[in-house]
Structures are given as C-alpha cells and as structure tokens.
C-alpha positions in Angstrom: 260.3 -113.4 -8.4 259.6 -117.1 -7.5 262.7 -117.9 -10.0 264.8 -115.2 -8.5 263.8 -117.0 -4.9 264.9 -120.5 -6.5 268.1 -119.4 -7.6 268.8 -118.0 -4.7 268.6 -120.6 -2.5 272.0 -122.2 -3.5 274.3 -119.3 -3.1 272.5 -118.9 0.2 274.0 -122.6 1.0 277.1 -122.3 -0.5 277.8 -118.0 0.3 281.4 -119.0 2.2 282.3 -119.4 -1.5 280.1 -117.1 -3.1 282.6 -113.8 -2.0 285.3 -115.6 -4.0 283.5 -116.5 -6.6 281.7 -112.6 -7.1 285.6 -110.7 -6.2 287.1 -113.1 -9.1 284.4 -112.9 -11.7 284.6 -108.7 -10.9 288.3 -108.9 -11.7 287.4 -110.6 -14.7 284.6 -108.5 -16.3 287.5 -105.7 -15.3 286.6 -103.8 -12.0 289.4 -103.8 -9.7 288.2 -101.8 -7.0 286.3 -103.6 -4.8 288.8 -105.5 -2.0 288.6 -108.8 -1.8 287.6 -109.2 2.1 284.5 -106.4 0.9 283.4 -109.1 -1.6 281.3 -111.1 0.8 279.1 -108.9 2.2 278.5 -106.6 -1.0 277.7 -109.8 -3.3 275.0 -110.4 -0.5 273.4 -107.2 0.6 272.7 -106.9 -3.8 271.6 -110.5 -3.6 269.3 -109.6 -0.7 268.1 -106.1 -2.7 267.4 -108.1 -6.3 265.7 -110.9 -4.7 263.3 -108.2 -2.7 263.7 -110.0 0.4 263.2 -108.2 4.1 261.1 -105.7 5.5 261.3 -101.5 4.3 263.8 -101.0 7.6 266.2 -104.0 6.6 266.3 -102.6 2.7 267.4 -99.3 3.8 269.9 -100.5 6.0 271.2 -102.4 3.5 271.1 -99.3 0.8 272.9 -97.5 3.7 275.8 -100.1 3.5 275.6 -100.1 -0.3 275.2 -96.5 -0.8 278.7 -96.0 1.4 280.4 -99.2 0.0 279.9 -97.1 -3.6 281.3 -94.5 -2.8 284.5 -95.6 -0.6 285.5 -98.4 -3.3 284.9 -95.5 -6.1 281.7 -97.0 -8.0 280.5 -95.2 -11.0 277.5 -95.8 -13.4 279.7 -98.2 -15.8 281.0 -100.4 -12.7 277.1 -100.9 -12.0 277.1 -102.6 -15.7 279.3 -105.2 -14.9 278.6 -105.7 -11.4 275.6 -106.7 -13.0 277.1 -109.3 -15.2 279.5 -110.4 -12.4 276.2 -111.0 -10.1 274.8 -113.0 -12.7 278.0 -115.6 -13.4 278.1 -116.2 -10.0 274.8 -117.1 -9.0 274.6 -119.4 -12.2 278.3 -120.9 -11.3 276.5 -121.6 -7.8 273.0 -122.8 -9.0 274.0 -125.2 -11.6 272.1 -127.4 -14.2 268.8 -125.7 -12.7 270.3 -122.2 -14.3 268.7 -120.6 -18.1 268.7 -117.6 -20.1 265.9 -115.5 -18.3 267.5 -116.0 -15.0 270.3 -114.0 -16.6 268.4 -111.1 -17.5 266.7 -111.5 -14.2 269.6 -111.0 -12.1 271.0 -108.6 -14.7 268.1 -106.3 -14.4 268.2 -106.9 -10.6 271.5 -105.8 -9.9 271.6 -102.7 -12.4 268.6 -101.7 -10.7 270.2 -102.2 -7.1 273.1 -100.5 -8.4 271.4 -97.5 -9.3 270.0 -97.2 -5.7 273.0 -97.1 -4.4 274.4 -94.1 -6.4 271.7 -92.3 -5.1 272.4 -93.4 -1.5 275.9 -92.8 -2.1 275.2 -89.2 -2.8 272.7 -88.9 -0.1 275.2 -90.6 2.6 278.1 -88.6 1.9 281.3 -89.5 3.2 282.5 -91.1 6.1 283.3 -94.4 7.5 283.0 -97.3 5.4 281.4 -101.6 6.3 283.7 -103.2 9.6 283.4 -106.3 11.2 283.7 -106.8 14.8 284.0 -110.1 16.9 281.3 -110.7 19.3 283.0 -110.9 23.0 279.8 -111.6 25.1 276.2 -112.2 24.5 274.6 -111.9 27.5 270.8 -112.9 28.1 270.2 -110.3 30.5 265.8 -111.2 29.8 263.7 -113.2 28.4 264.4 -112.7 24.6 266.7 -110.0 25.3 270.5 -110.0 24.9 273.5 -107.6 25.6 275.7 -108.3 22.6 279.2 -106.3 23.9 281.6 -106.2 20.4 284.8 -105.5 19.8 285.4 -103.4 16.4 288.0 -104.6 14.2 288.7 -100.3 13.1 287.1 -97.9 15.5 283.9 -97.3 15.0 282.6 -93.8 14.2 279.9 -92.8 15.6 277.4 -90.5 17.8 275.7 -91.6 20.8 271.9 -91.5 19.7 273.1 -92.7 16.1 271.9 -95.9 14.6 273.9 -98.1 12.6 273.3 -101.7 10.2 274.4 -104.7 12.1 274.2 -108.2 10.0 275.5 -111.7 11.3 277.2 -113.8 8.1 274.6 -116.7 9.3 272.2 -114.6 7.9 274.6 -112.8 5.3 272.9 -109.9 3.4 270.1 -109.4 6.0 271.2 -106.4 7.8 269.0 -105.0 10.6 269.1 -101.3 12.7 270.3 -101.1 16.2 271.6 -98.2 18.1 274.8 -98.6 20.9 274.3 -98.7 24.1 277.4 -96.8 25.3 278.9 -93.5 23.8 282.0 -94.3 22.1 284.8 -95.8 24.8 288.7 -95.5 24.9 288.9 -99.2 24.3 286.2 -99.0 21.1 283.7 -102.0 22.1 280.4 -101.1 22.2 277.1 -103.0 23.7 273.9 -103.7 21.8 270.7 -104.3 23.3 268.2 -106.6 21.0 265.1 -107.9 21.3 264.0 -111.4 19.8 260.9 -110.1 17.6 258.4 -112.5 15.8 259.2 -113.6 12.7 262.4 -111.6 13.1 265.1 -113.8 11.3 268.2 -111.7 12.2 266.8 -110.8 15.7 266.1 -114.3 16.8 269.5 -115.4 15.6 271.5 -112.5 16.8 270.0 -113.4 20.7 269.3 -117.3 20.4 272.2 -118.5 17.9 274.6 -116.3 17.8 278.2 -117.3 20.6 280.9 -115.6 21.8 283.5 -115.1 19.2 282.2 -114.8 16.1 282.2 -111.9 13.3 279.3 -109.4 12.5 279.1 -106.8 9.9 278.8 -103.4 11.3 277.5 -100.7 8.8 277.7 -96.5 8.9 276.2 -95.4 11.5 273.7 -92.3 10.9 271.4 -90.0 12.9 267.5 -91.4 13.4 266.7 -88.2 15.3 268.0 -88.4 18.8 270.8 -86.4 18.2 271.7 -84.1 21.1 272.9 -81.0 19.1 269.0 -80.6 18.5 269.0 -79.7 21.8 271.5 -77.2 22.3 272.5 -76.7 25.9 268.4 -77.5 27.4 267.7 -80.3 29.8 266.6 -83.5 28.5 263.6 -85.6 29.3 264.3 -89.0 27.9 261.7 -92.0 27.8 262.7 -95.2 26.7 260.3 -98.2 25.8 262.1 -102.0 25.8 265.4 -101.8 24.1 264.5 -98.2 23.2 266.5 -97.9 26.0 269.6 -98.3 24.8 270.4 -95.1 22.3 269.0 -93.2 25.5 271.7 -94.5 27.4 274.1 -93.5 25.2 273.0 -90.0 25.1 273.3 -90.3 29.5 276.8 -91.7 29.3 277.4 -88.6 26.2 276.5 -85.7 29.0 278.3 -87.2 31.7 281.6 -87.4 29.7 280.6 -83.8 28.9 282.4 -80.8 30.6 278.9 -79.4 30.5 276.4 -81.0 33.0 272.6 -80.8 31.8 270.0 -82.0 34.6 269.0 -84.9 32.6 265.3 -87.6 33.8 265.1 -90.9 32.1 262.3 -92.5 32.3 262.8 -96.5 31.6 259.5 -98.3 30.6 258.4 -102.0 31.1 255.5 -104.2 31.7 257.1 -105.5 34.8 259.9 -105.3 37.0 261.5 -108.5 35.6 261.5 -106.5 32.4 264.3 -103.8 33.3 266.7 -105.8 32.1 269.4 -103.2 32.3 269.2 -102.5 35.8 271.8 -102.8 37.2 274.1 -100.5 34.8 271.0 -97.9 35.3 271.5 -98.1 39.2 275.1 -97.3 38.5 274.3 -94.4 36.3 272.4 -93.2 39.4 275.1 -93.4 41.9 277.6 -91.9 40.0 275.8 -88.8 38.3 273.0 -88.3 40.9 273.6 -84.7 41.2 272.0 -84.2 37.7 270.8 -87.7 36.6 267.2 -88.6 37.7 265.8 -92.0 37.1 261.8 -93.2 36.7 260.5 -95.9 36.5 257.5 -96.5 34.7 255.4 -100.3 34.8 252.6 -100.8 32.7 251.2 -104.2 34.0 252.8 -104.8 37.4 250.2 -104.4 40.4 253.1 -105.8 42.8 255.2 -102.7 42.8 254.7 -99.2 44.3 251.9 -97.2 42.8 254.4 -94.3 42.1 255.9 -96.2 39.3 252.7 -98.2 38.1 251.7 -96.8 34.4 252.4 -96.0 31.2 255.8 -94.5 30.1 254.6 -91.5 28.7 251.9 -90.7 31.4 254.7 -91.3 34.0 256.8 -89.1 31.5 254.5 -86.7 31.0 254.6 -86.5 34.9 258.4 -85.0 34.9 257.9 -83.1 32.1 258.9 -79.1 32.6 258.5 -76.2 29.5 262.3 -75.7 28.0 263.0 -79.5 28.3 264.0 -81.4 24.8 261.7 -84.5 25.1 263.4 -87.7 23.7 261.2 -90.8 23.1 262.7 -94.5 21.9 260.8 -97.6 22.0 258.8 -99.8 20.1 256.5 -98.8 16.5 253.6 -98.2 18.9 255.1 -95.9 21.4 256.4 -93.5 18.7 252.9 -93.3 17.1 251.2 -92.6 20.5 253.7 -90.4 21.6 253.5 -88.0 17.8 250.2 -87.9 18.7 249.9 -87.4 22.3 252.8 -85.3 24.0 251.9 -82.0 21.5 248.5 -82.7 22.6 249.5 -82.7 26.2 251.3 -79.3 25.9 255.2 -80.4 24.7 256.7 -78.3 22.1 256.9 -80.4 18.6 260.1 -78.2 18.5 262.1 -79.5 21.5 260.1 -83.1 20.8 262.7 -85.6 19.3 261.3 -89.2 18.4 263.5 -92.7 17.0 263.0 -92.8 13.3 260.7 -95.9 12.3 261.2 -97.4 9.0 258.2 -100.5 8.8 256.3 -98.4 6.1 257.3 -96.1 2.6 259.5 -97.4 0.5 263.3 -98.3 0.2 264.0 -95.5 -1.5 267.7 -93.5 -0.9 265.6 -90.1 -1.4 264.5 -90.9 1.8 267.8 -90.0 3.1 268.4 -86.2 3.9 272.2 -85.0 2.6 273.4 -83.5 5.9 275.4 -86.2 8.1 273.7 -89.4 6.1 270.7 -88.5 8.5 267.7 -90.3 7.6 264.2 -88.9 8.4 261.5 -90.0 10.4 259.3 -92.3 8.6 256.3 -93.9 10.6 256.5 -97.5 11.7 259.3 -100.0 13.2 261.6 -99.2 15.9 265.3 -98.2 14.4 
C-alpha cells in the first residue's frame, strides 16, 4: 500500500492531465465507451478505490458514482480487464523514472478489483441519472464552519427531497463525500447544500474554507438514506434535525408544501446555541408562509440565555411534540442517530413510523450493502449521510 500511496502522489499533482492521458490510453487498449469529459472523474474515483484512501461513507459514495458510471457508459467484465491496464499506463506515464514492475501488477490488481465492485453496484443501483457537474453560484458562510453552497446543475438534477447524493470538488478529485439538498427540486434546477467543516475532514474543510464562487463540482446519483416520505403515506410528520441534519428535513417541508395535499407537519431544529441556527431566516419564512400546518421548535442544548421553553436536547424537546400516528423523522450528526435508535422506541414511538438518516462511518464498502429497489442504500450505524 505505501507503494500504491507513492505512486499516487504524482497523478494527484498532475490530474488536469491525468483525464487525457486515462480517455487516450482507454481508446488505445480498445474501449470506446467512456466519453472523454467522463474520463476525469472515473480515472480518479478508481485511483481513490485502489489506493484505499477515505473513510467507509466516502468509498460507497464513490462505488455509487462508479457503479452508475458502469452501467450508463455500458461496462462489462472484459472492459474491467483493460480499464485495468489503461489505469496502470497512466499512472506510470505520470510517475516516471520512480515507476517498476510490481507497481504494475499493483495497480492492475487494484483496478480489476475496483472494477468488479462496481458491477455489483451497478446492478444494485439500477438505472437512472448518470455523474453531472454543476458550477458553484454562492458559498455563503451563514456560521462558524458552516456554508450554504447554492449550485447550478449543468443537466437537471434528479432527485427526491430527503435523497442523498455524492458531491466531490476537482481540488480534491476522486474524494467524493454525501450531502443531502436543502430545497426540493426547483423550476430553475439550483439547489443549496448545507456543510459543515468536520475535523480531519478534507473535502468538508475545502468545500466551506477554499472552495469560490464559480467553480465546478461533481454531482453524483442521488439515492434514498431513509427519509423518504412515501414511508409515510399520508400521516403527519414529526421531523428533528441536529446541525446540518437540517437540511434534507427542509427539503421534505418545501416537498409538502408544493403538495396539493397539506400534512400538519413540527420541525424541530436543534443547536447548542442560538448563534447556531444558521438557517434562520429561510426557517422564519417557512413559518410565515405555511403556518396553518407548519410548526416550528426550537430546541438549545447549551444556551442558558434563551427562554426555558426551548432550552434542551432535540429529542427531549422532540419527544415533547410527539403524538401516536406521527412518522418521526430524525437527521443529524452519528451520535444523534444512535441515541435516537435507542431512545424514541424506548419512549413509546413506533419503530414503524420511525425513519432515521442512513450513517455509513462503520461496515464495509461493500455494493451488497445497497438494496435493489430505487438505488436505496440501508441504514448502517455511524457518520451522518
């Protein structure tokens, strides 16, 4: 691996090149599907996979993009054969005199193993939209390490309020991350993430510190982490968001109310502080539009300056408004899920009408972790999606 990490620090350098370089030697070992603007990010998600770089959510984001890449551009066992070869000329055209034989077989064995993975995730995806890119038209630090990224979609993006999909910046090419929109999909086709600059979060930190107005991201299918609304038919919904949990949740309130059918709906918006609501103001505009069926709490974990009626955790405060027949929808950091699997059927919510953010931190990268139906991936314990 420390070999694999060597060589693949050069391509890293030089990857404005490294597309070219992969789409030419492709042609050459004789595949003709992949298009040449695809190149890019498919040579660096499987340079990303070999090298075993990122965290269990980041590789299953990228086997999401693979997986749907394989099957739009019409991969089949063989084209994994000389992907494989085509991997390995161009990281040794990029690396140099520093290149030898076992790096060959490394990165051989690397990408027919990659490959592989994403036939299965191919078959577990499904069909359906393919890798975009979008231009960044604001980023907004609305808080401290938070930022509003509002993009505009180069194809319109497909897509279900609740629904998660890969995002990765070409500073970081390869490293693709989970976020969920904060909108339901619009007439104009933007849409607004919320993201939170995590420690030791590469893609995070750049995405709110680095990244500027104008430039291109990588926008990946987007698939159901478990907040999809036709779980819960025509009930009300209870929805409690924790930091940026928030923003999936307020897709699902801007969903109902371009809905000719109006469900009361309580969302319950979590922080330490009041400084923390760092969505406030689109929330307070929510509430004056759609106040005869929207209800919104908040809840403030460490802020003895503010009314008691709002002081305390979000699911105690949630737990507060909650009423039997309610589906109970909870987003937010790896900690909140965990407390709240444990704790809401323990304070009398119905597992069935209980719908928790898939978490990816632990298990492995494996496609089979994908469910057939709609791409949806299951629930794993762990990091926020």
């Amino acid at each position: 691996m420390a070999d694999l990490e060597a060589s693949l620090a050069l391509p890293l350098a030089a990857h404005a090149s490294a597309g070219d370089i992969f789409w030419t030697s492709m042609h050459e070992h004789g595949v003709r599907c992949l298009p040449q603007h695809r190149a890019l990010i498919l040579f660096s998600t499987l340079e990303q996979l070999i090298a075993g770089r990122g965290d269990p959510a980041g590789r299953r984001a990228a086997l999401a993009v693979l997986g749907r890449m394989y099957r739009r551009f019409g991969f089949s066992p063989h084209h994994g054969t000389l992907a494989a070869a085509a991997m390995a000329d161009t990281v040794r055209r990029l690396t140099g005199a520093s290149w030898n034989p076992e790096l060959t077989c490394a990165w051989e064995l690397g990408c027919r193993r990659a490959m592989r993975l994403a036939e299965r995730a191919a078959e577990a995806m499904g069909d359906g939209p393919g890798v975009t890119v979008g231009e960044a038209e604001a980023v907004e630090l609305v808080s401290e390490g938070v930022a509003v990224l509002t993009i505009r979609p180069m194809q319109r993006l497909s897509y279900l309020a609740g629904q998660a999909m890969p995002v990765c910046t070409p500073r970081l090419p390869g490293q693709w991350r989970w976020f969920s929109p904060a909108n339901a999909p619009r007439p104009d086709g933007r849409v607004e993430f919320h993201i939170r600059a995590v420690a030791g979060g590469d893609v995070s930190s750049v995405l709110v510190n680095e990244v500027e107005a104008g430039e291109v991201l990588w926008l990946g299918p987007a698939v159901d982490v478990g907040l999809s609304l036709e779980a819960a038919g025509d009930a009300d919904l209870l929805l409690a968001a924790g930091g940026t949990g928030l923003a999936p949740l307020r897709a699902l309130v801007e969903w109902v109310a371009a809905s000719p059918f109006k469900r009361r709906v309580t969302l319950v918006v979590g922080a330490r502080t009041l400084d923390g609501l760092y969505d406030a103001v689109a929330l307070d505009k929510l509430q004056m539009a759609h106040g005869d069926w929207l209800t919104l709490v908040v809840a403030l974990s460490a802020d003895l300056d503010v009314e008691p009626v709002v002081q305390g955790d979000l699911l105690s405060i949630a737990l507060d408004h909650y009423r039997p027949g309610q589906a109970f929808y909870v987003c937010g950091p790896p900690r909140l899920i965990e407390a709240a699997r444990s704790r809401l059927p323990a304070a009398g919510v119905d597992p069935g009408c209980l719908h928790l953010a898939a978490t990816f931190e632990r298990g492995s990268c494996s496609p089979l972790s994908m469910s057939r139906p709609h791409g949806k991936l299951e629930s794993v314990p762990g990091g926020a999606a």
